[in-house]
C-alpha positions in Angstrom: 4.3 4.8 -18.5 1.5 6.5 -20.2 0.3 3.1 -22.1 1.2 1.0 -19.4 -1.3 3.1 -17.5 -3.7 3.1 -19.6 -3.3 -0.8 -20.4 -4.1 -1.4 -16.4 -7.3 1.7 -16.3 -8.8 -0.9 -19.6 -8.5 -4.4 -17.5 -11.0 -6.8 -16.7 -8.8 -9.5 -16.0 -10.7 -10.6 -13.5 -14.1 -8.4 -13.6 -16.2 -11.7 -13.9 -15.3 -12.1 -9.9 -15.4 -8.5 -8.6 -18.6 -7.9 -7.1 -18.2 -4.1 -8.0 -16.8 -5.0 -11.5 -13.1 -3.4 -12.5 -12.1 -0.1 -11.8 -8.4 -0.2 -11.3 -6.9 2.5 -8.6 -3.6 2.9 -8.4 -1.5 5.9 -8.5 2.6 5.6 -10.0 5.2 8.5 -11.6 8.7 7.4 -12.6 9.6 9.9 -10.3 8.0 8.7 -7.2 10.4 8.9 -4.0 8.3 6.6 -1.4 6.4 3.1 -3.2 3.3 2.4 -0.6 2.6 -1.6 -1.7 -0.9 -2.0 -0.2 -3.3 -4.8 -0.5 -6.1 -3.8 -2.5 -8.5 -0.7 -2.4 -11.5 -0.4 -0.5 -15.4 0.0 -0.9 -15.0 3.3 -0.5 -12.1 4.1 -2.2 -13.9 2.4 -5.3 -16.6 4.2 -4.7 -14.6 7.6 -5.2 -12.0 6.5 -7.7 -9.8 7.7 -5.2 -7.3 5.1 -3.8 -7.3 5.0 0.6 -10.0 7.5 0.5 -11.6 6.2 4.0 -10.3 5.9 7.7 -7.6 3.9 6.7 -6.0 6.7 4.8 -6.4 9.3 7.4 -4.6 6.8 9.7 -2.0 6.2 7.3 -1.4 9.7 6.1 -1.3 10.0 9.8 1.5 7.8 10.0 3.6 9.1 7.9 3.1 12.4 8.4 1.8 13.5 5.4 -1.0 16.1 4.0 -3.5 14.6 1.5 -1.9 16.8 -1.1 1.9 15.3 -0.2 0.5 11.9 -0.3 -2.0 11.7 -3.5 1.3 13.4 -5.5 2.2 10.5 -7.6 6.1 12.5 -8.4 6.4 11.8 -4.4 4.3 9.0 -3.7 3.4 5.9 -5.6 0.3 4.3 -4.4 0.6 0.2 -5.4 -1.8 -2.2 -4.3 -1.4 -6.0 -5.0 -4.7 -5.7 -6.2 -6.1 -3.1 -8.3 -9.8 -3.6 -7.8 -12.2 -4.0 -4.9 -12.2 -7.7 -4.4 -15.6 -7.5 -2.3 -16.5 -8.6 1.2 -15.7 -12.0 3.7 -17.1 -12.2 6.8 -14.0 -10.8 8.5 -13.6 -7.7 6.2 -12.4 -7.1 2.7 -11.8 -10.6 0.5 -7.7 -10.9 -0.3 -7.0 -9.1 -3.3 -7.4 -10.9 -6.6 -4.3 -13.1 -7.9 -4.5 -11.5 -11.4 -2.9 -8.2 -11.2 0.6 -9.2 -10.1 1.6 -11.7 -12.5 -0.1 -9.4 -15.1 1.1 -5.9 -14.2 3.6 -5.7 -10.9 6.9 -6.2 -12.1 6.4 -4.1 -15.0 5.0 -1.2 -12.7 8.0 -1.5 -10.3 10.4 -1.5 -13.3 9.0 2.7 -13.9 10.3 3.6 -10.4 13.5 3.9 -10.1 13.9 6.7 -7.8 13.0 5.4 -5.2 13.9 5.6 -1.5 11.3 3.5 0.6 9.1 0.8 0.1 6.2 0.3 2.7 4.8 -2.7 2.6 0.8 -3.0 4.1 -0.6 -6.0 5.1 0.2 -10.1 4.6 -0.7 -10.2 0.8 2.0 -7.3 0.0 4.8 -8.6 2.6 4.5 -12.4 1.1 5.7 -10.5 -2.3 8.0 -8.0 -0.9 9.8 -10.1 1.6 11.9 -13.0 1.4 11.4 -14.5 4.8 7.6 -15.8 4.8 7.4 -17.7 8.0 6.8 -14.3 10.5 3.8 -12.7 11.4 2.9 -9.8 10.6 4.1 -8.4 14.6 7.3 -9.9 14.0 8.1 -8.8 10.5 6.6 -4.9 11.8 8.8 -5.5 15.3 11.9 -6.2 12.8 11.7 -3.0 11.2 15.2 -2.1 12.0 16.6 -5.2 9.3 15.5 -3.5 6.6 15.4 0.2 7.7 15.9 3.0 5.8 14.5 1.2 2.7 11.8 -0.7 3.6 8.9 -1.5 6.2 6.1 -3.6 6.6 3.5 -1.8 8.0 0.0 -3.2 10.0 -2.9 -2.3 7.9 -3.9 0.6 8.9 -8.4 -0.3 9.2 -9.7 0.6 12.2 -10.1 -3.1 12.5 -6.7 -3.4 13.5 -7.0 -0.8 16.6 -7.0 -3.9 19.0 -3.3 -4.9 17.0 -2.3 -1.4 18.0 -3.2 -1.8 21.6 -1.2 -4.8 22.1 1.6 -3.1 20.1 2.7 0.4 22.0 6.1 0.1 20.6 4.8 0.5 17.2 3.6 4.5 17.7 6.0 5.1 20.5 9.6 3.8 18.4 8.3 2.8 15.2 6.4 5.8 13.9 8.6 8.8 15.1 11.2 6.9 12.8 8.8 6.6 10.4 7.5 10.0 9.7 10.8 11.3 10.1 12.3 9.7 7.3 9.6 10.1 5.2 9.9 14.1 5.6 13.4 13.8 4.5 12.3 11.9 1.5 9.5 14.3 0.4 12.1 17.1 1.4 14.5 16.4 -1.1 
């Protein structure tokens, strides 16, 4: 795991195209209970070295419940995005993350973690890996949470852009993330 780690902290795959230039964030133990498969970090959060270290953490630490010391633990939580570096800015947020760091580094990062309980899945880059069925949005694959409960979830984003999504979604914090954060206690409890 050590070299691995290292090998991923030392790549410019794809620095040419980062606006930013490489700095990998990620966070992975073989011991990790909960996998959190994200898209890729942040300004911010490559800014600070520090992977969801903006709003969208404090939602999602929200979420599930969590303390910033449960959640940057790597033995209880493995933070995974599908792209390692800032990817820059579109004109309707973040770019998608770059295409380099899966085929280069994901399956041998998922092959370290095999303890674990959960996989949440943020975002439509992250689900169109970790899910089979590709033709539902990203309501319907949240709303379906119950087909692949207690294992794994996709999740919205959690950016304040997506406050509007949350609106028109009162099930999700009213059914989906009572379930949620009580499941992920029991994980981190164990």
């Amino acid at each position: 795991m050590e070299q691995l780690l290292a090998n991923i902290k030392a790549c410019t795959l794809c620095e040419a195209d980062l606006p930013l230039g490489a700095r990998p964030l990620l966070q992975i133990s073989s011991n990790a209970r909960i996998l959190i498969a994200g898209q890729a970090p942040g300004r911010k959060a490559h800014q600070s070295g520090i992977p969801f270290d903006d709003a969208s953490g404090d939602r999602l630490r929200q979420w599930l419940g969590v303390s910033r010391e449960v959640f940057y633990d790597p033995n209880k939580i493995a933070l995974l995005p599908m792209g390692f570096c800032y990817p820059g800015t579109g004109k309707n947020g973040d770019l998608p993350p770059r295409s380099e760091c899966e085929p280069a580094w994901r399956q041998q990062l998922l092959a370290k973690l095999p303890k674990l309980s959960m996989t949440l899945v943020l975002g439509q880059y992250a689900q169109r890996y970790h899910f089979d069925n590709h033709r539902l949005s990203l309501t319907e694959r949240v709303a379906s949470w119950r087909e692949t409960w207690p294992t794994k979830m996709a999740l919205p984003h959690p950016s304040p852009r997506n406050n509007r999504w949350l609106s028109k979604n009162p099930w999700f914090e009213t059914e989906l993330l009572p379930a949620l954060k009580a499941r992920v206690a029991t994980i981190i409890n164990q």
